[in-house]
C-alpha positions as CSV (number, residue, x, y, z in Angstrom):
1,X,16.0,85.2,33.6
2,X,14.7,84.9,29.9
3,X,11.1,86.5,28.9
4,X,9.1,83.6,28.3
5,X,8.0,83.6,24.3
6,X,4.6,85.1,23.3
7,X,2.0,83.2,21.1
8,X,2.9,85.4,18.2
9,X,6.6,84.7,18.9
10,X,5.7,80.8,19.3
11,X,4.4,80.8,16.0
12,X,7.9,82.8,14.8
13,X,9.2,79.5,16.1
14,X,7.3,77.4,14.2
15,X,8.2,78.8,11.2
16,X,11.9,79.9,11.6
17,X,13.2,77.0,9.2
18,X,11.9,78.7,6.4
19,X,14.2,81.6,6.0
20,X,17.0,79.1,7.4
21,X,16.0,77.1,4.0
22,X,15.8,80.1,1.9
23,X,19.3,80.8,2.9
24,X,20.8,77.6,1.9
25,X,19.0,77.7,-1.1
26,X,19.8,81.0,-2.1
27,X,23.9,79.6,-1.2
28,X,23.4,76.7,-3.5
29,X,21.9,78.6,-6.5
30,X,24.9,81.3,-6.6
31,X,22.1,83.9,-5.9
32,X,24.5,86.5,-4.1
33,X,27.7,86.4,-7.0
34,X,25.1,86.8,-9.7
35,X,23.4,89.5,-7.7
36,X,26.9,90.8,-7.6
37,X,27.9,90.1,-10.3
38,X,25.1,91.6,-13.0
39,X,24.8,94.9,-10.6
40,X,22.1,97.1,-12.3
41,X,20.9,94.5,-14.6
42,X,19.8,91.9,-11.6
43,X,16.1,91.5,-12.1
44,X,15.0,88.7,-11.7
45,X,15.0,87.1,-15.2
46,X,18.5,87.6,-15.7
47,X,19.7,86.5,-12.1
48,X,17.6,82.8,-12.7
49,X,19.2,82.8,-16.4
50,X,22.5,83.1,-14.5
51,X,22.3,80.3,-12.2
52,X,20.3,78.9,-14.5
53,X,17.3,78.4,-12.9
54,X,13.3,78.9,-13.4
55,X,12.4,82.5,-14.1
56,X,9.5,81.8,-11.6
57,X,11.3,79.9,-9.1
58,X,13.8,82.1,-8.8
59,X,11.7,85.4,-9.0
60,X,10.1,83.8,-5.7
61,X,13.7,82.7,-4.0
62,X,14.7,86.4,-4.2
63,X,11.5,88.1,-3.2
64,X,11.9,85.6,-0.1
65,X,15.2,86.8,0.2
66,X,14.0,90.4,0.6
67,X,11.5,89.6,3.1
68,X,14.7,87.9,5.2
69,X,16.6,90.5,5.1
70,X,19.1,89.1,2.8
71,X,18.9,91.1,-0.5
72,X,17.6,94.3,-1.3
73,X,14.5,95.2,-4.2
74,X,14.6,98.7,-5.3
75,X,11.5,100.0,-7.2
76,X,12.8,99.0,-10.6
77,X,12.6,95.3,-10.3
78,X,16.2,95.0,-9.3
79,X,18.0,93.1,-6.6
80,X,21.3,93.7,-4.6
81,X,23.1,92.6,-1.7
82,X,23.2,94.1,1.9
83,X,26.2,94.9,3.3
84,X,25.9,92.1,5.4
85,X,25.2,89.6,2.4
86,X,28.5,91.2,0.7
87,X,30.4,90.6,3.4
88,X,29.2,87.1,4.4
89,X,27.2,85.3,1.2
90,X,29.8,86.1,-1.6
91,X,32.2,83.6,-2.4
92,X,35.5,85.2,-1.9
93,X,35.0,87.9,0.3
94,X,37.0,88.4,3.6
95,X,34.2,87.6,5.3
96,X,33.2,85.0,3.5
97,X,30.7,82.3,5.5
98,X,29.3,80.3,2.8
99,X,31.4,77.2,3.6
100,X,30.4,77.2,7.4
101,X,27.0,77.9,6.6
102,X,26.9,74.6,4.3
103,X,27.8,72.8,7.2
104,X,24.1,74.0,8.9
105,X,22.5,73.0,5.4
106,X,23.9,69.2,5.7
107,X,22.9,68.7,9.2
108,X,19.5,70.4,8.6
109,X,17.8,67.1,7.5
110,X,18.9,64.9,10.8
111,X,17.3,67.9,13.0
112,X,14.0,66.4,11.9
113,X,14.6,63.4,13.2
114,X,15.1,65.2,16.8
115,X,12.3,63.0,18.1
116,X,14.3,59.9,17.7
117,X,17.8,61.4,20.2
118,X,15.2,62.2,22.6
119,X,13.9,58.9,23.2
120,X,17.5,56.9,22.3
121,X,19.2,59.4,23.9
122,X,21.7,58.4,20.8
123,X,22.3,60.1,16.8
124,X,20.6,59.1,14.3
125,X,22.9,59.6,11.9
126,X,26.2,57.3,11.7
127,X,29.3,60.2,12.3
128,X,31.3,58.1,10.3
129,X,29.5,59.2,7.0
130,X,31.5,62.7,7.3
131,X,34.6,61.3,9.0
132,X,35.7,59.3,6.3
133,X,33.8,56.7,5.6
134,X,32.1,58.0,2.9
135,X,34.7,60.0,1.1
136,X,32.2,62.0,-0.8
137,X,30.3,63.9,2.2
138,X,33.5,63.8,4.4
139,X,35.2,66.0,1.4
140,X,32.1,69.0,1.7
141,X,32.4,68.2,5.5
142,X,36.2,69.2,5.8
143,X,36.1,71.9,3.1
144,X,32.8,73.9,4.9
145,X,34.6,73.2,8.0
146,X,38.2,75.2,6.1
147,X,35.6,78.2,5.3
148,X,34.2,78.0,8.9
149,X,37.5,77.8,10.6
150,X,38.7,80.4,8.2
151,X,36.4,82.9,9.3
152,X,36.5,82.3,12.7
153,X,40.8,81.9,13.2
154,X,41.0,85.4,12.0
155,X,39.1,86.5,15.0
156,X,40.6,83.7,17.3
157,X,44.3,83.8,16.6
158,X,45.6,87.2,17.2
159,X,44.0,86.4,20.9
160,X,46.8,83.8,21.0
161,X,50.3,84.1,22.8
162,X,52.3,83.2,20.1
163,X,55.3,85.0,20.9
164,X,59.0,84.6,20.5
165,X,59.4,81.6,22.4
166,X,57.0,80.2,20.6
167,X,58.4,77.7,18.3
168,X,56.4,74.2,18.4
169,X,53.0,74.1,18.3
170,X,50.7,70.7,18.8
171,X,46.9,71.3,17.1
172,X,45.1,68.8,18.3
173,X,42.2,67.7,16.3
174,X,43.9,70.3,13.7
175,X,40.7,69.4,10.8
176,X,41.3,71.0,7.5
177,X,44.4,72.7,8.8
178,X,43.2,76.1,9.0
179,X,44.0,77.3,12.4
180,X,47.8,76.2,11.6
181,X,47.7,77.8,8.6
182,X,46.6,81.1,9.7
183,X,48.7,80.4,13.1
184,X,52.0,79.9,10.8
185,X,51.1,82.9,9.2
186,X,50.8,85.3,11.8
187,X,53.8,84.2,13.5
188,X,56.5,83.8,11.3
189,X,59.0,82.3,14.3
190,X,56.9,79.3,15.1
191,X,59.6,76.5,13.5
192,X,56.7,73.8,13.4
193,X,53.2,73.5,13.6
194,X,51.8,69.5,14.5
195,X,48.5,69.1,13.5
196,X,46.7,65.8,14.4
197,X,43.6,64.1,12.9
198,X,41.6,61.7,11.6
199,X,43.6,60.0,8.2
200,X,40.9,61.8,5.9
201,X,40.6,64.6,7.6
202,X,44.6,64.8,7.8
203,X,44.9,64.3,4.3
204,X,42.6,67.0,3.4
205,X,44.5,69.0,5.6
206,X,47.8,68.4,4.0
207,X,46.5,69.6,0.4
208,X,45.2,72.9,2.0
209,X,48.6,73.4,3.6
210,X,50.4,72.5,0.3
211,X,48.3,75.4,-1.4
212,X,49.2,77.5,1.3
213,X,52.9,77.0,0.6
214,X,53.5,75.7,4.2
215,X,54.2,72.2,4.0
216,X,57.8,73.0,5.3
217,X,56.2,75.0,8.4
218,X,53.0,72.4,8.9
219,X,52.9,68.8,9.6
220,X,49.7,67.2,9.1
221,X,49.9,63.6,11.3
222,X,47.1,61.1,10.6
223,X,46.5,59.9,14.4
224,X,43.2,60.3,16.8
225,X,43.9,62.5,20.1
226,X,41.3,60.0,22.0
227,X,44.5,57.7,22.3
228,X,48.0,59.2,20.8
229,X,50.7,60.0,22.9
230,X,53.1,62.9,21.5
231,X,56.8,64.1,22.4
232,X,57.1,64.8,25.9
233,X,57.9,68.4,26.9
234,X,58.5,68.9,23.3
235,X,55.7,71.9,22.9
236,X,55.1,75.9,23.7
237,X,51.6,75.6,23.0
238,X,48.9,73.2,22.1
239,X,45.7,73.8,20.7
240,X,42.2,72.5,20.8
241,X,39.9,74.4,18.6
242,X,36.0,73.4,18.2
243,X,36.6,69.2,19.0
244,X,36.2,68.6,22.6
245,X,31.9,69.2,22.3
246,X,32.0,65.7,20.5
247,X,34.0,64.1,23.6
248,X,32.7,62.8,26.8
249,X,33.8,63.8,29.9
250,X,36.3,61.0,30.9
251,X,37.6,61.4,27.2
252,X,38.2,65.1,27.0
253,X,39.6,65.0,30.5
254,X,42.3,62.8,28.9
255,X,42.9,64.4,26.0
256,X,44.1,67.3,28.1
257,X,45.9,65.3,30.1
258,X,48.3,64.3,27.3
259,X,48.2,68.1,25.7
260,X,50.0,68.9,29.1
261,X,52.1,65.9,29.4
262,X,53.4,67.2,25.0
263,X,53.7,70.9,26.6
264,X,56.8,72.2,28.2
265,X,56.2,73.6,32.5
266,X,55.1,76.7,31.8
267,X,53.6,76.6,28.1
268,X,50.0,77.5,27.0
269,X,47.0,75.5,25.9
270,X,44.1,77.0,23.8
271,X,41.0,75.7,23.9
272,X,38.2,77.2,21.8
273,X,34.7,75.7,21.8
274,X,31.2,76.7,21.8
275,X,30.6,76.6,25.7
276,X,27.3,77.7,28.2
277,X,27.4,79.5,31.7
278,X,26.5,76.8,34.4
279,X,23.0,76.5,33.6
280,X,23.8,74.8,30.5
281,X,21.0,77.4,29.4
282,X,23.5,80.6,27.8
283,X,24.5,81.6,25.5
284,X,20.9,80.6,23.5
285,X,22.9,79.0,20.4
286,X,25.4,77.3,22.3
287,X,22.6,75.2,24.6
288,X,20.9,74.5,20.9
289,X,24.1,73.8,19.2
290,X,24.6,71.0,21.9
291,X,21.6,69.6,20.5
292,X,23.4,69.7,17.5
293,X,26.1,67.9,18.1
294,X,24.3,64.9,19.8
295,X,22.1,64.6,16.6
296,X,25.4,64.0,15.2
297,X,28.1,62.3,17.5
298,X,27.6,59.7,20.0
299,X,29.3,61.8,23.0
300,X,27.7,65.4,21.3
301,X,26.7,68.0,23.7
302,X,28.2,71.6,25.0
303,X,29.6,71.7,28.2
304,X,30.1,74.5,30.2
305,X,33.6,77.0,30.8
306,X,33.2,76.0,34.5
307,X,33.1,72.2,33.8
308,X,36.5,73.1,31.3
309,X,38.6,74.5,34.2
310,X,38.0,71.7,36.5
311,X,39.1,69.0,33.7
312,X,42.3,71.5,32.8
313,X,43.6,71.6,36.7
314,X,42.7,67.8,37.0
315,X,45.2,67.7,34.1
316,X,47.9,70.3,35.7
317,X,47.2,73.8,34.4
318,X,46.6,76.8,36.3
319,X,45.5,80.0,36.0
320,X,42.1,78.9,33.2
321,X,40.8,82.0,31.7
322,X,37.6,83.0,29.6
323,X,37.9,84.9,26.3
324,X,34.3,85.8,24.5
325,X,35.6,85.5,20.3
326,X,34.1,88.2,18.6
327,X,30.7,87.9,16.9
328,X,29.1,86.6,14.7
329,X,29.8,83.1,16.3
330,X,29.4,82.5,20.2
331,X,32.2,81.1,20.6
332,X,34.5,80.8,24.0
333,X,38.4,80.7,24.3
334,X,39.6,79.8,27.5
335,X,43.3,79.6,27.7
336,X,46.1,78.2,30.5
337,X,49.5,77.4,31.2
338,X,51.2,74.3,32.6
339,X,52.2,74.0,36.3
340,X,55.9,74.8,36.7
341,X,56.0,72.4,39.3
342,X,54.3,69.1,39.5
């Protein structure tokens, strides 16, 4: 059972969105390349001259940057990165995290309007805006969603079984085609990868895989996996990374249903997601980030590994497991084969 929060850390609460903000701003001003970037000359002057910012404003975005932990002051007046801020908060880095954390700065206004979900019990914000019907947003939507599946799929795909008899692959829900990209890359015997998504989404996809130099290995099909039916038996593995917390039950029970009906008796489905233990209550961030998602989808919410497993031997797989994905995100795999046998 959790500790119950003190006053002192109610009023932590209160005030978490501050360094949350800080972050983003800090992101958005190039704070941590020019950090980087002018080493031991990064006072402060010289860091706003190079984002080109106020010498004030910016003195106080990196002194609040200190306080969070996310730059360093030495006793000179100048600033540098943690290791953590290196790793994470430079463009470019292995590590990097600036495109999924974008993703939290664009939802961050619609979390004010939490109020209004609670007594509508539906989003106030129109998913469409990022889904292609406003070409703008839905272009920083798919390319923070790129960095984010970037930086997760290099913890997530070596757990995959993507051995020598695996040569099709269906990605369902595929987004900006970085799971099949890194997929295609790890296992150079997979003939063809099918990824399926929205037609912006899809198309977005397609350029990343063309820069990739894998347009012979990936196919990036416009479609929606609510409905589409694929090649029967014609798959070794299909995979379902972070899209089923924006489905309802009934819908994600079928969605799984046809997965199994593309796979071959026998083959594997992955299914990655941001899941809670049956209390709904833990992990901490995945019981928030439900909240999340139905500030932003119609069907939003987090369901549970337990609730998973039922809906995958409803649809004819056996043998469910539960991976934890290494930190720093909470995610879940949980993986299972096809029945032999019908």
């Amino acid at each position: 059972m959790k500790e119950p929060l003190t006053v002192q850390g109610i009023v932590d609460l209160a005030s978490a969105f501050y360094s949350s903000a800080v972050l983003f701003a800090a992101i958005d001003c190039g704070v941590f390349d020019a950090v980087r970037d002018l080493g031991a000359d990064a006072g402060a002057a010289k860091v706003a001259s190079s984002c080109g910012a106020s010498p004030r404003g910016m003195r106080l975005l990196l002194d609040a940057c200190v306080a969070c932990g996310l730059l360093a002051k030495n006793a000179q007046g100048v600033y540098s990165n943690t290791p953590a801020s290196a790793m994470a908060l430079v463009k470019g880095s292995p590590a990097d995290l600036t495109g999924a954390i974008r993703y939290n700065r664009d939802v961050y206004p619609v979390w004010g309007r939490l109020v209004g979900l609670v007594k509508t019990g539906r989003p106030p914000e129109d998913p469409s805006a990022h889904l292609g019907g406003d070409a703008a947003r839905t272009g920083t939507f798919a390319a923070a969603m790129y960095g984010r599946a970037m930086g997760i799929g290099r913890s997530v795909v070596p757990m995959l079984d993507l051995g020598a008899d695996c040569r099709r692959v269906l990605d369902l829900a595929g987004g900006p085609g970085a799971y099949a990209i890194l997929m295609a890359q790890s296992a150079p015997q997979i003939d063809k990868i099918v990824t399926v998504d929205l037609p912006a989404i899809s198309e977005f996809a397609a350029g990343m895989v063309a820069k990739a130099g894998l347009s012979g290995k990936i196919e990036c099909r416009a479609g929606d996996y609510r409905s589409d039916v694929y090649e029967s038996g014609a798959y070794d593995a299909v995979t379902v990374f972070g899209a089923l917390h924006q489905e309802s039950p009934e819908d994600a029970a079928g969605i799984l249903k046809r997965a199994a009906d593309a796979l071959r008796p026998g083959g594997r489905i992955y299914v990655l997601d941001m899941m809670t233990d049956a209390s709904r209550t833990d992990p901490p961030f995945s019981a928030l980030f439900a909240v999340n998602m139905a500030l932003t989808m119609p069907n939003g919410w987090v369901f549970s590994d337990a609730e998973l497993k039922e809906w995958l031997a409803a649809a004819g797989f056996e043998d469910a497991q539960t991976r934890a994905v290494p930190p720093p995100m909470p995610h879940w795999l949980v993986s299972a084969s096809k029945k032999q046998t019908a």
